[in-house]
C-alpha positions in Angstrom: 243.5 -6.9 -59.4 240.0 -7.8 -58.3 239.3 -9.0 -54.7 238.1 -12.8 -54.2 234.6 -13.2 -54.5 232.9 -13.8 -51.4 230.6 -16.9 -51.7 226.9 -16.0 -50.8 224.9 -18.2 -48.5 221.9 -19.7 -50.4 218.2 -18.9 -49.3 218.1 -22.5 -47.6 221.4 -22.0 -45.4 220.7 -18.3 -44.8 217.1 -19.4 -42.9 218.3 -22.4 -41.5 221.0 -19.8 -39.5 218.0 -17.5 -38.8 215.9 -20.5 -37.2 218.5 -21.7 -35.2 219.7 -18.3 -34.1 215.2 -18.0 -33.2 215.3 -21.5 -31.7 218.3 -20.0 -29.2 216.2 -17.1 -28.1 213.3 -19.0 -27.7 214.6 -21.3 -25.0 216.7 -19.0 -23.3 214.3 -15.8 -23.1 210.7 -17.9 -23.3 211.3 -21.6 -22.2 213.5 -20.4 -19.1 212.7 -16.9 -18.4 208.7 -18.1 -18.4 209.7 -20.7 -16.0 207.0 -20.8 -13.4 209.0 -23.4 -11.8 212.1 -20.7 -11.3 212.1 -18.7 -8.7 211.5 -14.7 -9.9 215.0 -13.6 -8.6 216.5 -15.8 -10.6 214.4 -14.8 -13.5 215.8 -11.4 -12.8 219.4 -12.7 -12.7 219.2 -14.6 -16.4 217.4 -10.8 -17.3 219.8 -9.5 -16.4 222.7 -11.9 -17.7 220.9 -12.1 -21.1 221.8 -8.1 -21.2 218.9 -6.7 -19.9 218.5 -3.8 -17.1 216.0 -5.8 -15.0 215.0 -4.0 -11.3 212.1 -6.4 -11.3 211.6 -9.7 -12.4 209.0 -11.2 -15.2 206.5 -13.3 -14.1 205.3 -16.8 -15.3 205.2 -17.4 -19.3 207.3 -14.1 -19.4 208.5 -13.7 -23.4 211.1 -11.6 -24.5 212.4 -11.4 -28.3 214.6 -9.1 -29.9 217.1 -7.9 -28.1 217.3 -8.0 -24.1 219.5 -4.9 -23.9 216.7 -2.8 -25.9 215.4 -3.8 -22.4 215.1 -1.9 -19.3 212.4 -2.3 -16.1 212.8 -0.4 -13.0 212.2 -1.4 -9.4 208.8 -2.1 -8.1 207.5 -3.6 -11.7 204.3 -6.5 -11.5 204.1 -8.8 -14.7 201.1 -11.2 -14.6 201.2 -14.5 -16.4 202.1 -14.6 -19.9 203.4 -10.8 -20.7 205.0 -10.4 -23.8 207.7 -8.3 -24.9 209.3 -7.8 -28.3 212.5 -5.9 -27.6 213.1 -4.6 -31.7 213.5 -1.1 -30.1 214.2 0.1 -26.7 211.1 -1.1 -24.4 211.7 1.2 -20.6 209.0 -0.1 -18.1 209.0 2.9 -15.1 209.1 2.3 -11.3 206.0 0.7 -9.6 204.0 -0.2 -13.0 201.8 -3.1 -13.1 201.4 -5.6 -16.7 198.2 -7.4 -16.1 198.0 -11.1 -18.2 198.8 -11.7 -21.5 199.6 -8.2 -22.3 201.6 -7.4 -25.4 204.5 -4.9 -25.6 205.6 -4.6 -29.5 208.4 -2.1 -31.4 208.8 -3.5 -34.9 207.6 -1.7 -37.7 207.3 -2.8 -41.4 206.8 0.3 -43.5 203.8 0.6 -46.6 204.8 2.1 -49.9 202.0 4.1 -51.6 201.2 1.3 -53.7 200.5 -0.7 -50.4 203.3 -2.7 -50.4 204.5 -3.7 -47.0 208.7 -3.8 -46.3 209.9 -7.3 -45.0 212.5 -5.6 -43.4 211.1 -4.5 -39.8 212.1 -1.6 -38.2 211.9 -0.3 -34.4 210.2 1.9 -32.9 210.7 2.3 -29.2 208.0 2.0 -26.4 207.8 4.1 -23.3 205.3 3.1 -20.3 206.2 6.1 -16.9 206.4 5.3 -13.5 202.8 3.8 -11.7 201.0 2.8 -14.7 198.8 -0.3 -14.7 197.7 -1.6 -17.8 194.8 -4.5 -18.3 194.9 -7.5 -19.4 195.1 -8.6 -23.1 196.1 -4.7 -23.9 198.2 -4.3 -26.8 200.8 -1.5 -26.8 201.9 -0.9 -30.6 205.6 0.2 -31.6 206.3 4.1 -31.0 203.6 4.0 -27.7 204.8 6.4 -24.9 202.1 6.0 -21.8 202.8 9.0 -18.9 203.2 8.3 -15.3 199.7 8.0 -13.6 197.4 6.4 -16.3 195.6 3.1 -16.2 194.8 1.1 -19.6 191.8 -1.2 -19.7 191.6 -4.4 -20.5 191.8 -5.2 -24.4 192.5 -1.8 -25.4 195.1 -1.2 -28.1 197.6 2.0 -27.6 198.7 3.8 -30.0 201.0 7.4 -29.8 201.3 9.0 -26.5 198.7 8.2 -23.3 198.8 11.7 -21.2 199.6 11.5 -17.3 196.6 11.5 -15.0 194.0 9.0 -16.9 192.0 6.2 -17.8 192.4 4.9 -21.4 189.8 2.1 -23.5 189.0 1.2 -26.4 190.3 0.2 -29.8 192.5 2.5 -30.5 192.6 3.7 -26.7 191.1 6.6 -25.7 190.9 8.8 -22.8 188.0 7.7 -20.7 187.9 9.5 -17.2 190.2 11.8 -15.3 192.6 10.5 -12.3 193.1 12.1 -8.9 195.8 15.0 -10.3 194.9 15.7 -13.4 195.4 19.0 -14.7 192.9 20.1 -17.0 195.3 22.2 -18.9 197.9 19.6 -19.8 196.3 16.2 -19.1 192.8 16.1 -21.2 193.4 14.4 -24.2 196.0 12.1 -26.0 198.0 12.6 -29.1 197.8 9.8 -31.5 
């Protein structure tokens, strides 16, 4: 005996669920959360609700897709005006760090076969930025990024790989510029990419 077939949902039903399911996120975690016209604890508090681990609350035009429990910001967090964060992959934000304007925190990944075909299919890679880091604004911090405690990362600059305690980072991809007070010439001199 064969089991009942299950009935597939056509192309056109199957993205009109996706788009609703987007339309959802978007006014919960962008419309509301960006509020500038909510107070920032209770930008914390709908974070939080939405499944977050929020310390700290987002600022103005705050947007957060994906999911909000891949999300976690400690205590003593700044977020300028219009940060967003794509939350594909665990994103943890360490105590005291500062997200200048319009910065953009991103963990999907689409994979390239050899023949240069790119997957659909995204998957996550998780982002890592230590306790007192500040990072410019515009900066773009790409899935898989881990930036140490200590560092500061100019405005514009694109991270990729690991940012090494202790420095300045610019540039496209972002590089390490100039020493910070700490630094230990042993450990803390360049980054791995």
């Amino acid at each position: 005996m064969t089991a009942p077939a299950v009935p597939v949902p056509s192309t056109f039903v199957r993205r009109l669920r996706e788009d609703a399911a987007h339309a959802r996120e978007h006014v919960l975690l962008t419309v509301l959360l960006g509020s500038p016209f909510l107070p920032r604890v209770v930008r914390r508090l709908l974070l939080n609700a939405a499944g977050a681990r929020a310390e700290s609350a987002p600022g103005p035009g705050f947007s957060l897709t994906g999911d909000p429990r891949n999300l976690s910001v400690a205590r003593g967090v700044y977020f300028n005006r219009g940060t967003t964060i794509e939350a594909i992959a665990p994103v943890t934000i360490g105590a005291n760090a500062a997200i200048g304007m319009q910065v953009l925190i991103m963990t999907s990944h689409h994979a390239i076969d050899a023949d240069g075909r790119w997957s659909d299919t995204a998957t996550g890679r998780p982002v890592v930025i230590e306790d007192r880091v500040w990072i410019g604004g515009r900066a773009t911090i790409l899935p898989g990024a881990h930036i140490e405690h200590d560092v500061v990362v100019a405005a514009g600059a694109v991270v990729t790989g690991r940012l090494l305690a202790h420095g300045v980072y610019a540039g496209v991809p972002a590089k390490r510029i100039r020493d910070l007070a700490g630094a230990d010439a042993a450990t803390d001199r360049t980054a791995t990419t």
